[in-house]
MARBAZA-651449 format. One line per field, with one value per residue (C-alpha): residue in one letter; x, y, z. Coordinates in steps of 0.05 Angstrom, whole numbers. Example, Ala and Ser with C-alpha at 12.3 -4.5 7.8 and 13.67 -1.06 7.14 Angstrom:
! MARBAZA-651449
drennu	a | s
xx	246 | 273
yy	-90 | -21
zz	156 | 143
This chain:
! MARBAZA-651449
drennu	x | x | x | x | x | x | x | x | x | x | x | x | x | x | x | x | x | x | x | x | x | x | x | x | x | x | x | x | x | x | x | x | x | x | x | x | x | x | x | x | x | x | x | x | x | x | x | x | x | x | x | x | x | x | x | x | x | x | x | x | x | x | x | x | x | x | x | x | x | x | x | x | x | x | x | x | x | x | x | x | x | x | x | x | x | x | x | x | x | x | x | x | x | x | x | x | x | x | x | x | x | x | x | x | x | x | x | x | x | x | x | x | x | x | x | x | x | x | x | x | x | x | x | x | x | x | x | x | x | x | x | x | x | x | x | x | x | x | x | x | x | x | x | x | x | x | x | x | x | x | x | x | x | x | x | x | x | x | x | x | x | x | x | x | x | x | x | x | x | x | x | x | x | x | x | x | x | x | x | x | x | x | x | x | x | x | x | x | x | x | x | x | x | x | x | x | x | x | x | x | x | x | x | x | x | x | x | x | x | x | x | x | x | x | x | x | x | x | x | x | x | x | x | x | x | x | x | x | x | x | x | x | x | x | x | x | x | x | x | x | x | x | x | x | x | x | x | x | x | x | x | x | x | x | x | x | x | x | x | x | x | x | x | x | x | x | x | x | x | x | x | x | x | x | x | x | x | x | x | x | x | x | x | x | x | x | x | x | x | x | x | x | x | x | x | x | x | x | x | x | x | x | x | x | x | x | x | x | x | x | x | x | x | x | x | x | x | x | x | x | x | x | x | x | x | x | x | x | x | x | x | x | x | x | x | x | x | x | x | x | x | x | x | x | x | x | x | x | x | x | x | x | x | x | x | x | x | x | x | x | x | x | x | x | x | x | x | x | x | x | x | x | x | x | x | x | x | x | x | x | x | x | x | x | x | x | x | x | x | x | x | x | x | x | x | x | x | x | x | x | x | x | x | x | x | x | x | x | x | x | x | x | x | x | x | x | x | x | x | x | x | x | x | x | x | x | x | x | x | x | x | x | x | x | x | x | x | x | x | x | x | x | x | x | x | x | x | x | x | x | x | x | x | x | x | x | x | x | x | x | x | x | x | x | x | x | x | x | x | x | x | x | x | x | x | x | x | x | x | x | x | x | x | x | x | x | x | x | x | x | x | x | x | x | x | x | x | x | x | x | x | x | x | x | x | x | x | x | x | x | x | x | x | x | x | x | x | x | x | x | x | x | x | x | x | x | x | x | x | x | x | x | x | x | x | x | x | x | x | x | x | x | x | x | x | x | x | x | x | x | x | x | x | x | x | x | x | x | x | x | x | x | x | x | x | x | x | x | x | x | x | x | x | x | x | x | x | x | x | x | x | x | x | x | x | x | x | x | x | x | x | x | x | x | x | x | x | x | x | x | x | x | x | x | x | x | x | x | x | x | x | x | x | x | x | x | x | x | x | x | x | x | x | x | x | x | x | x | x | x | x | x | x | x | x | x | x | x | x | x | x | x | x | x | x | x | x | x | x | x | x | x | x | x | x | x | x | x | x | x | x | x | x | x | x | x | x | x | x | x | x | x | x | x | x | x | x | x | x | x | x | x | x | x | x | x
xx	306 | 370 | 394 | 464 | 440 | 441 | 372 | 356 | 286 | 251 | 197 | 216 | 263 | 275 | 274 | 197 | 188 | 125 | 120 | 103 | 47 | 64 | 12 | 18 | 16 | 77 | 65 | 61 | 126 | 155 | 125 | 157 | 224 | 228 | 212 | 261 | 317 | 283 | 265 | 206 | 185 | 187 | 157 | 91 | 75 | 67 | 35 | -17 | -32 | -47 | -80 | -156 | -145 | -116 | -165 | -228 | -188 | -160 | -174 | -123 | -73 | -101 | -98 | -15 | -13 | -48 | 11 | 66 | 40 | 47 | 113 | 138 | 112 | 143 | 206 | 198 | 170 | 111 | 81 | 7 | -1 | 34 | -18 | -84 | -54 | -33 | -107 | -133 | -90 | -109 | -180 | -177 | -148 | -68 | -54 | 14 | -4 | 55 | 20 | -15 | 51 | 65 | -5 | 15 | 78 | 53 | -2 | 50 | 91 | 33 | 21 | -42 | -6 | -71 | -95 | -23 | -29 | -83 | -65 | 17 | -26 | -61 | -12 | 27 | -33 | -23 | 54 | 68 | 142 | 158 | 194 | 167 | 97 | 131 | 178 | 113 | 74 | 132 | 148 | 69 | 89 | 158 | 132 | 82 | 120 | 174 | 125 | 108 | 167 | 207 | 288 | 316 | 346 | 310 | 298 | 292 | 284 | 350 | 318 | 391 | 414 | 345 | 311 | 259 | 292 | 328 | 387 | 409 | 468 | 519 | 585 | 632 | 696 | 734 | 743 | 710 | 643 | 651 | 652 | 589 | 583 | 521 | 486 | 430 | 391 | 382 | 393 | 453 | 462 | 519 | 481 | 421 | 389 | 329 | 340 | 286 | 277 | 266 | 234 | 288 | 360 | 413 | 450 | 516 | 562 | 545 | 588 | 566 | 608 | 594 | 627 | 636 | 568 | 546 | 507 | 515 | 530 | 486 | 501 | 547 | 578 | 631 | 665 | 648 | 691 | 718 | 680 | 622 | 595 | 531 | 527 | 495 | 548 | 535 | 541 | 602 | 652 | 713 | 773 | 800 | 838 | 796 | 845 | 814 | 730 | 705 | 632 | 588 | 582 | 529 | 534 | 485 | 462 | 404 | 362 | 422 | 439 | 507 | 510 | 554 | 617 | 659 | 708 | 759 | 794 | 851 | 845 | 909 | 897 | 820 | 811 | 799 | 839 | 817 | 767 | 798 | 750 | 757 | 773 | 734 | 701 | 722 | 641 | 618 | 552 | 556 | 541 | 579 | 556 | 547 | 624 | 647 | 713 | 724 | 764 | 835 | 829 | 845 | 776 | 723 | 650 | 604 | 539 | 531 | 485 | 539 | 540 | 546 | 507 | 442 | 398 | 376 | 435 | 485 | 538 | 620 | 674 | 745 | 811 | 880 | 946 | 982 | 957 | 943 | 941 | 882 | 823 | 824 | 786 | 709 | 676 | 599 | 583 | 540 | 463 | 474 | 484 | 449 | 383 | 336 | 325 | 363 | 418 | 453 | 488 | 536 | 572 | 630 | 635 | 698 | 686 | 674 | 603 | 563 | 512 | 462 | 398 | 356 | 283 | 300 | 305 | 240 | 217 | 174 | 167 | 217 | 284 | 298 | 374 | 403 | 470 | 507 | 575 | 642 | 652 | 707 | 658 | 636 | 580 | 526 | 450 | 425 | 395 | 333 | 344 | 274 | 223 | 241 | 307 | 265 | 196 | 140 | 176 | 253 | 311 | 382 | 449 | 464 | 535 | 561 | 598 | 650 | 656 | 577 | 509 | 488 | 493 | 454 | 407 | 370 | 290 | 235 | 189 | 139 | 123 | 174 | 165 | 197 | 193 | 223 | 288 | 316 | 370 | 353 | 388 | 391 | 406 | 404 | 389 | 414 | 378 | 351 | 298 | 254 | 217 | 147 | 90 | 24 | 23 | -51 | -84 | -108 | -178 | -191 | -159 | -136 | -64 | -10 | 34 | 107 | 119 | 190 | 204 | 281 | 304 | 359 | 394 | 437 | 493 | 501 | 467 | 412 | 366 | 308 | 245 | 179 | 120 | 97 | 29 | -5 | 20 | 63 | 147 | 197 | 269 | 308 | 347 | 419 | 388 | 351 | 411 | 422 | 424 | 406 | 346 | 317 | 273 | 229 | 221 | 152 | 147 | 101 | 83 | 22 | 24 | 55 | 107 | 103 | 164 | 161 | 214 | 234 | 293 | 322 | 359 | 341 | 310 | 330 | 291 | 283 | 223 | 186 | 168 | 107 | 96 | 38 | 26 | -27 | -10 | -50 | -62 | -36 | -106 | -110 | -158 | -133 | -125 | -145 | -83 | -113 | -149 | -96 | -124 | -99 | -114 | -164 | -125 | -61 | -24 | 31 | 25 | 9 | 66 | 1 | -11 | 52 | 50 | -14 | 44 | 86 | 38 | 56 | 126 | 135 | 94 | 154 | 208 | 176 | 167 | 227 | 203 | 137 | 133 | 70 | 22 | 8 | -55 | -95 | -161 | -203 | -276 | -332 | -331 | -287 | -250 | -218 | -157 | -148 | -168 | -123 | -64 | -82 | -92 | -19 | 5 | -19 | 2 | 68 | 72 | 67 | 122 | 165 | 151 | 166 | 241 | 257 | 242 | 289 | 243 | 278 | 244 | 240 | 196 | 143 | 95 | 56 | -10 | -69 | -138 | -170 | -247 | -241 | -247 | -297 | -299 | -332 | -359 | -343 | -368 | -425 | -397 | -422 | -388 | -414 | -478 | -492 | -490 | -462 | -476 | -435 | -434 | -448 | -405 | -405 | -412 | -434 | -503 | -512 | -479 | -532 | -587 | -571 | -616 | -581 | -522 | -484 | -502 | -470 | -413 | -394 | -393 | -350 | -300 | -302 | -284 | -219 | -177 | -102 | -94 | -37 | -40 | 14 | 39 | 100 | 130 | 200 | 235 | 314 | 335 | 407 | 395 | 425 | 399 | 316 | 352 | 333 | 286 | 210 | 166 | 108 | 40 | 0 | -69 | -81 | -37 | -67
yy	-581 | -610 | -636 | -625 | -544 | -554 | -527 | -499 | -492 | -431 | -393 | -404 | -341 | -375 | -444 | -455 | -520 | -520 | -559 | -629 | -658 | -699 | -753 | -781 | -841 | -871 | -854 | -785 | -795 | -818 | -757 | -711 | -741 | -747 | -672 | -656 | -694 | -661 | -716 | -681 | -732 | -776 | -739 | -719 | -790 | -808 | -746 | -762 | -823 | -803 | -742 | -775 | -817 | -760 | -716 | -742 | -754 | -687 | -630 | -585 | -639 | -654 | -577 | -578 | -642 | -598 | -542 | -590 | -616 | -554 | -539 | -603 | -593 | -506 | -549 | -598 | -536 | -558 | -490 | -505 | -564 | -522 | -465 | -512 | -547 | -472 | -447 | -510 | -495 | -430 | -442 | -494 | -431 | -448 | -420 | -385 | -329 | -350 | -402 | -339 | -314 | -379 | -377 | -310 | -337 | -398 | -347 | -310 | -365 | -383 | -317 | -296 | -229 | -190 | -248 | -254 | -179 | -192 | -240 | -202 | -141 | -189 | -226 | -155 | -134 | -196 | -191 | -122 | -126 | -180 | -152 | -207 | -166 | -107 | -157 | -189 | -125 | -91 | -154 | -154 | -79 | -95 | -161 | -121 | -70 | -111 | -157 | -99 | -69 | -142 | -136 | -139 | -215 | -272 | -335 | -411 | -477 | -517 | -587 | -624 | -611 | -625 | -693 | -711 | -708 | -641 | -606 | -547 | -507 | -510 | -480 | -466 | -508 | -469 | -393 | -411 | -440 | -488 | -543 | -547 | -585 | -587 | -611 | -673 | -728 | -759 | -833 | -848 | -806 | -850 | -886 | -933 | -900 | -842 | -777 | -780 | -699 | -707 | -771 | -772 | -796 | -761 | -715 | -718 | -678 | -689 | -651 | -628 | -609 | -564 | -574 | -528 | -518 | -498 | -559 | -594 | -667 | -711 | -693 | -750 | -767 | -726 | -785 | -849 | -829 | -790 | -732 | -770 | -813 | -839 | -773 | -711 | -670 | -608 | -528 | -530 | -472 | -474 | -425 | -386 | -434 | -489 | -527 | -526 | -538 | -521 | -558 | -574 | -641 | -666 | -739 | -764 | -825 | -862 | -819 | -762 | -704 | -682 | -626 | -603 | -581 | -551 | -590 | -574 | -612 | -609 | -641 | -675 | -672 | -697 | -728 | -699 | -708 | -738 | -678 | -648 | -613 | -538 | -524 | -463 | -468 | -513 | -530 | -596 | -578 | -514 | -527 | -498 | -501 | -460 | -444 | -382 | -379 | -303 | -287 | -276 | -346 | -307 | -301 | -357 | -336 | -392 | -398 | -414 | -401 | -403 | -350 | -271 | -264 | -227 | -293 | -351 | -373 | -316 | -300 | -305 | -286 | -321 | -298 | -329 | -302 | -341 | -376 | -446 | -424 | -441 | -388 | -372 | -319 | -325 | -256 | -245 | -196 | -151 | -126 | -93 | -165 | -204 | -200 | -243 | -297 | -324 | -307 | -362 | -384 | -328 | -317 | -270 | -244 | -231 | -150 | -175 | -162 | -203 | -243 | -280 | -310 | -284 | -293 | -229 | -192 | -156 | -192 | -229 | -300 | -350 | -334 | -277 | -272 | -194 | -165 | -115 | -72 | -71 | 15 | 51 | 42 | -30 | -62 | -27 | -37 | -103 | -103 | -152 | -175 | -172 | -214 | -249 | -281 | -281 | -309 | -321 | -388 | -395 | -374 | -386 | -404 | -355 | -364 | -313 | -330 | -290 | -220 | -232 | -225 | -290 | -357 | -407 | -409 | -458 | -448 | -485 | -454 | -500 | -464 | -483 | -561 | -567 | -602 | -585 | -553 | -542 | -502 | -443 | -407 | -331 | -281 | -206 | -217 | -166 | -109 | -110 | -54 | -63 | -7 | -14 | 21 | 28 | 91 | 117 | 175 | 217 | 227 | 162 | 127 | 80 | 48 | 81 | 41 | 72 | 118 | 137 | 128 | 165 | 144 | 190 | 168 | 217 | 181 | 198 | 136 | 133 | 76 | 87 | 42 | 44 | 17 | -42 | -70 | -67 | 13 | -27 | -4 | -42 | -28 | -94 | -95 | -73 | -4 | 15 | 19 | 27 | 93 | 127 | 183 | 174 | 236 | 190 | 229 | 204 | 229 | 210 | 256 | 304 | 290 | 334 | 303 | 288 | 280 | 235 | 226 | 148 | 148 | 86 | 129 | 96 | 33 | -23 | -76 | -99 | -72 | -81 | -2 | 15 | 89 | 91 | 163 | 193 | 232 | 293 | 296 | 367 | 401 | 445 | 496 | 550 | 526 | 583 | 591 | 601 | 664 | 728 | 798 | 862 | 934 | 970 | 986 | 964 | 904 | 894 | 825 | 829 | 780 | 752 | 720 | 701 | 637 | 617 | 603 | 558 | 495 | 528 | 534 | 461 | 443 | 486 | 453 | 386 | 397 | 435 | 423 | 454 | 534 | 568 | 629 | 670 | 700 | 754 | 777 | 833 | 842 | 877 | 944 | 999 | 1011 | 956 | 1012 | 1015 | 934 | 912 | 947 | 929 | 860 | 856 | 886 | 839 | 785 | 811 | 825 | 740 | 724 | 776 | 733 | 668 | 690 | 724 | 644 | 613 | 595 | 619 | 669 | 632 | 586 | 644 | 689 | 744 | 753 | 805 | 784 | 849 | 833 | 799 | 732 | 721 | 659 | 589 | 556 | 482 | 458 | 487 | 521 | 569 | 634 | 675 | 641 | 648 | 594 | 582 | 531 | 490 | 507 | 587 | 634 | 702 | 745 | 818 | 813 | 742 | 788 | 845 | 802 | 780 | 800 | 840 | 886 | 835 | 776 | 819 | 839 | 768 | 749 | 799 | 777 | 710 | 737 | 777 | 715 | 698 | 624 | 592 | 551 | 498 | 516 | 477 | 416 | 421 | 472 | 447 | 487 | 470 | 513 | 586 | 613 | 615 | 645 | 717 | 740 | 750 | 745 | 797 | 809 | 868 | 848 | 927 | 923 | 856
zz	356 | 379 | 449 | 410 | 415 | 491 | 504 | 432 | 452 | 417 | 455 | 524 | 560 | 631 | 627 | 678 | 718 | 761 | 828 | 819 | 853 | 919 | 890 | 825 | 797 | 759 | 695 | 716 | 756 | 698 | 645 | 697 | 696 | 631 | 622 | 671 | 632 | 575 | 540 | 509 | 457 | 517 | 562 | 527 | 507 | 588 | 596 | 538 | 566 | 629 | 633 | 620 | 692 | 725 | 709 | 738 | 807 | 805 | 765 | 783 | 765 | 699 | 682 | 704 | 652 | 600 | 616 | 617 | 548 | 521 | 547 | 518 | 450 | 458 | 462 | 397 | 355 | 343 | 361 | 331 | 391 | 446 | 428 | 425 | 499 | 535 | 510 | 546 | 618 | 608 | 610 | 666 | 707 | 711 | 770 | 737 | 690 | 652 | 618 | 590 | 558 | 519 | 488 | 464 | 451 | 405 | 373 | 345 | 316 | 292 | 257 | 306 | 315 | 329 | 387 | 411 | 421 | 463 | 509 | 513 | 550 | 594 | 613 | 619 | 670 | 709 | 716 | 701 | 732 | 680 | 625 | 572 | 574 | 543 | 500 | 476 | 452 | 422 | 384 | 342 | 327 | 304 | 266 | 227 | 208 | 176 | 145 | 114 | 88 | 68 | 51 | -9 | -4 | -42 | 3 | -38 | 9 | -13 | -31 | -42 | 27 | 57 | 84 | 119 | 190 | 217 | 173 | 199 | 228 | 174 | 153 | 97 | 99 | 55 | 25 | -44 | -9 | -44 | 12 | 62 | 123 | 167 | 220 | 208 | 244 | 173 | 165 | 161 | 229 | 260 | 322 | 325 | 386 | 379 | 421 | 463 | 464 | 384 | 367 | 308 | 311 | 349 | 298 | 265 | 212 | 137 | 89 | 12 | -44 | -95 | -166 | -230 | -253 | -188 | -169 | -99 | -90 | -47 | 30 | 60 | 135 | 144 | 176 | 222 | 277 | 310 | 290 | 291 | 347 | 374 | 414 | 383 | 340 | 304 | 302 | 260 | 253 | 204 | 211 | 155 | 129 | 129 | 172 | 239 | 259 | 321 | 336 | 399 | 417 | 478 | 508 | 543 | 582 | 598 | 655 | 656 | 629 | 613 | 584 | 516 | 508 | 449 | 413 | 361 | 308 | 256 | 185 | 146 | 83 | 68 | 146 | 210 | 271 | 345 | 376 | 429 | 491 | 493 | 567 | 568 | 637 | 705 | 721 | 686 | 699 | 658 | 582 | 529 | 445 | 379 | 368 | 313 | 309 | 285 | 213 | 246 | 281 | 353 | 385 | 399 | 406 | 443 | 477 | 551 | 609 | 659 | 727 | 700 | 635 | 619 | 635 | 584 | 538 | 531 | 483 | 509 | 481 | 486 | 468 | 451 | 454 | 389 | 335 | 366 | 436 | 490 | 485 | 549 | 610 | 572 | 585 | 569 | 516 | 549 | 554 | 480 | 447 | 504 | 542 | 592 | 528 | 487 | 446 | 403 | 341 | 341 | 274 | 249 | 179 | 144 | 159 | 233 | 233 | 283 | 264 | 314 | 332 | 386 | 421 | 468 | 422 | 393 | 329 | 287 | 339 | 358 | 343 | 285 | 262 | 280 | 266 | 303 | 281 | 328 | 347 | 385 | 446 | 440 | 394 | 363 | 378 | 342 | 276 | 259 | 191 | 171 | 123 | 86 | 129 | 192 | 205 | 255 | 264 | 279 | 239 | 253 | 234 | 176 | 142 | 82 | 21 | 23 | -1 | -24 | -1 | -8 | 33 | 81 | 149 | 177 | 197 | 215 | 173 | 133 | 74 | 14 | 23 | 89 | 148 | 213 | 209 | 141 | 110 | 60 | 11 | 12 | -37 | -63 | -134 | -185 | -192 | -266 | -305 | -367 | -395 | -433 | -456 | -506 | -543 | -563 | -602 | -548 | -585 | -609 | -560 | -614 | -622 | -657 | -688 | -717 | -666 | -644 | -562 | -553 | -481 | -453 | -395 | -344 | -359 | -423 | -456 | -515 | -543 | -585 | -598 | -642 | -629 | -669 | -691 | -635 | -609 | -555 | -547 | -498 | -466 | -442 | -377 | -428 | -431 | -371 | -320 | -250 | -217 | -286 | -300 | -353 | -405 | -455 | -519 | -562 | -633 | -687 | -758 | -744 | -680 | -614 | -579 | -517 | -470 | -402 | -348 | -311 | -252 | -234 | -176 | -105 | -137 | -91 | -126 | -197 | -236 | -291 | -308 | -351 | -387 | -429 | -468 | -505 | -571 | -585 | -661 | -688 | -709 | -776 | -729 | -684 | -609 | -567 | -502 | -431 | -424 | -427 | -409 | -419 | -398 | -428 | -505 | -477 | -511 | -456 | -421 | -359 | -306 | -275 | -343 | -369 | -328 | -376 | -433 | -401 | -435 | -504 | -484 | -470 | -529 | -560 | -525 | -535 | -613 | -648 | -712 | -717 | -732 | -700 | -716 | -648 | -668 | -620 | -641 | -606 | -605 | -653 | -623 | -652 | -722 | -762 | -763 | -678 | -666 | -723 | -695 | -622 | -631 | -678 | -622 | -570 | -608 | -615 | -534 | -529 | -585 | -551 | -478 | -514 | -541 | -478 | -458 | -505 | -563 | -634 | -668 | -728 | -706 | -683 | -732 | -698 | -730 | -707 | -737 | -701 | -709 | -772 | -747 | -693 | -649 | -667 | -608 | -616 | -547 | -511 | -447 | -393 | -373 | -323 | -318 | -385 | -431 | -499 | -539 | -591 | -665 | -644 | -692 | -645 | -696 | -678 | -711 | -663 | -596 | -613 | -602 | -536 | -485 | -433 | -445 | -383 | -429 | -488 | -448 | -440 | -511 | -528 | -474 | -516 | -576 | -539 | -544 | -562 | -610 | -636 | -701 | -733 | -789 | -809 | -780 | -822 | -778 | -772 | -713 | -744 | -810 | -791 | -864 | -820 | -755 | -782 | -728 | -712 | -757 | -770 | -807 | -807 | -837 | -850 | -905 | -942
């Protein structure tokens, strides 16, 4: 990344230079000056060229060139090189386990989380007082688990405000966001000369404009001077107004370093003013970058690694007095914001929400963008943002539209078309529900076309469907809502209804639901209810069997149309006179339990069959050992023959049995003239 970023390298926590050898030859004199001045493009070309002489001379040299060539490449983000050069030192026996860290380090970034775990606990066994060991490990565990469980934003590479070179760090220059200026080392970069940390030229300010229709114009200079210069100028923050931009700018000259500094400027009407130094700190040495001016235009946060932070880059804080005023007495934000890495590219939301980029932080490799809340006692424990804003590679520089969840950061992430660092869109699209389904014939398992599918929602709404051609029924995104149960009602002629329930309640993301249901034709046979028992010639239902009516009470509930026959039958032995009235009376004991349970009267005919009607097995089943098989009638002259008076016993417990039967599907539960009560039929009397 960017000199401009003073020291925007990625993966490193305390900036590490080894001990140089006291013999080297020039071009090594020259790598390791260069690297020093961080001139990293620079740096590893002497380094490359080198490292075949030195190593036949002097082994132990050739494995610090190895080291340093991974180091420079850490720096330039090309995290695939740095992990192939550190595995190299690493084998060659680096004397300092750290080179041990940044092969974890690079494994990660390059999404090796299960081998970077490995080599974070050896490296935590060889410097267990090192508090990147723990950092390490605890960031695999954190990065899988929110790989796992991504946000809700969408994320879409921006391919207008993209080139080929570096775009990144950008900013809204008004309250519409409707103006966007960024940071680049495009062509058209104002200079000639290459940064020699980058390879690519040194960066300037482009601004983009976005019109009507939404689209973006192509990114221009945001001016030739005196913004702009053949120094590196970028990080842009715009006040509140739009009439005031903070930025970083970093000079440098040939073989020195000089460090950035903030600078602000005032625009007249469509131009900036002259940049005037912020005089935040007395030390020249002490570099100063990543400006966020806060929404009330009174406090400036900035990055520095001056005396009195955490370690790394730290966050400050300055404060003014007046509007217009010098930000003045910088204090660092503390060990809840800051840590022993990195923190950087602070930003403030309108709702004063802090938003920032860290590498100390645990997270998924290089630097993942956290939030944290201002309380009574200070600022709340950072937040990672999670897949898909962060990624094994960096993330940075998020900005808000206003009063919206959606915006910009910057990343160099490749996937999406992009090279280097880029600037991506972010989003949380609208949350949006369809509803479909195939409705079948539960025996054939064939499609039924025509049926009806009534969707109720909580909220009072209604839709209905039918199922076309092909058995298939669909609800657009206008009526499955947010927030909304729904009960799915499916009706077709002979056939039960069946009723389903959908809840859009707690649904963060949009989706695509699917109900498919199986209609159960309406038979012209009996169908025999779960086995009831009663005491020996009693007819009260028993409470442990009541529950074994709650499927014909739903049926009930599900179908108010249809009018059933509760039939009971008893078995062979005995008078027609005694089973007759028992069984009526059984059957009576279960329409009695289903109106005490809401189901009209009407709708329910008692019949007892006594042993008039004895039972037709359809499919061959086993009770008690003893088997039945399919198309037996148990008739009394068929139980007689059975072997063994157990055998017999069991038939006749078959024959016991309770059925109901549809007869009519008209029932209008809105017609008072059929609410005249039970109705009864004592076969003694037919």
């Amino acid at each position: 990344m960017k000199k401009l970023l003073f020291l925007f390298f990625v993966s490193l926590f305390f900036f590490f230079l080894p001990d140089t050898s006291e013999a080297q030859n020039r071009r090594v004199e020259r790598a390791d000056q260069a690297f020093e001045l961080r001139q990293y493009s620079k740096a590893v070309n002497q380094y490359r060229r080198a490292y075949n002489r030195v190593r036949r001379k002097d082994r132990r040299e050739g494995v610090r060139i190895l080291y340093q060539q991974g180091l420079c490449y850490m720096y330039m983000n090309d995290h695939r090189r740095a992990e192939s050069f550190f595995r190299r030192a690493v084998r060659g026996n680096y004397p300092d386990p750290i080179a041990i860290f940044y092969k974890a380090d690079a494994m990660m970034k390059n999404g090796k989380h299960e081998q970077a775990l490995e080599q974070f606990k050896l490296y935590k066994e060889k410097v267990p007082d090192d508090w990147r060991g723990d950092w390490g490990i605890r960031s695999v565990e954190i990065a899988m688990e929110l790989m796992e469980n991504p946000g809700l934003y969408e994320v879409s590479f921006e391919r207008v405000f993209n080139s080929r070179q570096d775009d990144f760090a950008s900013a809204f220059g008004d309250q519409r966001g409707s103006i966007l200026i960024f940071t680049s080392s495009r062509d058209g970069a104002v200079g000639s000369k290459t940064d020699p940390w980058t390879g690519q030229n040194f960066t300037s300010l482009f601004v983009t404009y976005q019109d009507r229709r939404g689209d973006w114009s192509n990114p221009a200079l945001l001016d030739e001077g005196p913004i702009n210069t053949e120094f590196n100028e970028g990080a842009p923050s715009i006040n509140s107004s739009g009439t005031e931009m903070y930025f970083t700018r970093c000079q440098s000259l040939p073989d020195q370093e000089l460090g950035c500094r903030i600078f602000s400027s005032e625009r007249s009407g469509a131009e900036w003013g002259e940049p005037t130094e912020l005089n935040l700190v007395s030390d020249s040495t002490i570099s100063l970058g990543h400006p966020a001016i806060s929404p009330d235009d009174m406090s400036l946060y900035f990055v520095s690694d001056m005396p009195g932070g955490q370690g790394g880059r730290d966050i400050w804080v300055a404060e003014r007095e007046r509007a217009g005023g010098e930000f003045k007495n910088p204090r660092n934000m503390g060990p809840e914001i800051n840590t022993p890495g990195d923190e950087m590219f602070p930003y403030l939301r309108e709702d004063g929400t802090l938003y920032f980029a860290s590498n100390g932080h645990p997270g998924l490799g290089g630097l993942d963008i956290f939030y944290s809340v201002r309380e009574p006692d200070g600022w709340s424990k950072p937040v990672n943002m999670g897949t898909p804003i962060n990624s094994q590679a960096d993330d940075f520089g998020i900005v808000f539209r206003r009063n919206t969840e959606s915006g910009f950061f910057s990343s160099n992430r490749t996937e999406r078309g992009s090279r280097g660092d880029a600037i991506f869109t972010f989003m949380i699209p609208p949350v949006e529900f369809t509803m479909a389904g195939t409705i079948k014939d539960d025996s054939t398992k064939q499609v039924l076309p025509g049926v009806q599918i009534q969707l109720i929602g909580s909220d009072g709404s209604f839709a209905q469907a039918e199922t076309n051609p092909s058995g298939e029924y669909f609800f657009d995104k206008a009526r499955v809502r947010e927030n909304t149960t729904y009960e799915i009602l499916v009706s077709k002629e002979k056939y039960f209804n069946v009723r389903g329930q959908q809840s859009t309640i707690g649904v963060e993301r949009s989706r695509d639901f699917v109900n498919d249901f199986f209609l159960e034709p309406i038979p012209d046979e009996p169908i025999e209810l779960p086995e009831i028992l009663y005491e020996f010639a009693r007819w009260e239902l028993l409470p442990q069997y009541q529950d074994s009516l709650n499927g014909l009470i739903i049926t009930l509930q599900d179908n108010p149309e249809i009018v059933v026959e509760l039939a009971s039958h008893t078995d062979s032995r005995g008078t027609d006179a005694v089973n007759d009235t028992l069984s009526q009376r059984r059957a009576q004991s279960v329409v009695d339990y289903l109106i005490e349970r809401g189901i009209n009267p009407a709708r329910l005919l008692a019949v007892g069959y006594g042993k008039r009607v004895p039972r037709a097995i359809e499919k061959t089943i086993i009770r008690d050992d003893f088997r039945f098989e399919g198309g037996t009638v148990l008739t009394e002259d068929y139980i007689n023959r059975l072997p063994t008076e157990r055998h017999r016993d069991v038939a006749h417990q078959l024959n016991r049995r309770t059925e109901f039967r549809v007869i009519g599907e008209d029932f209008d539960p809105g017609d008072t003239r059929r609410q005249e009560g039970p109705v009864q039929i004592d076969l003694r009397n037919q």
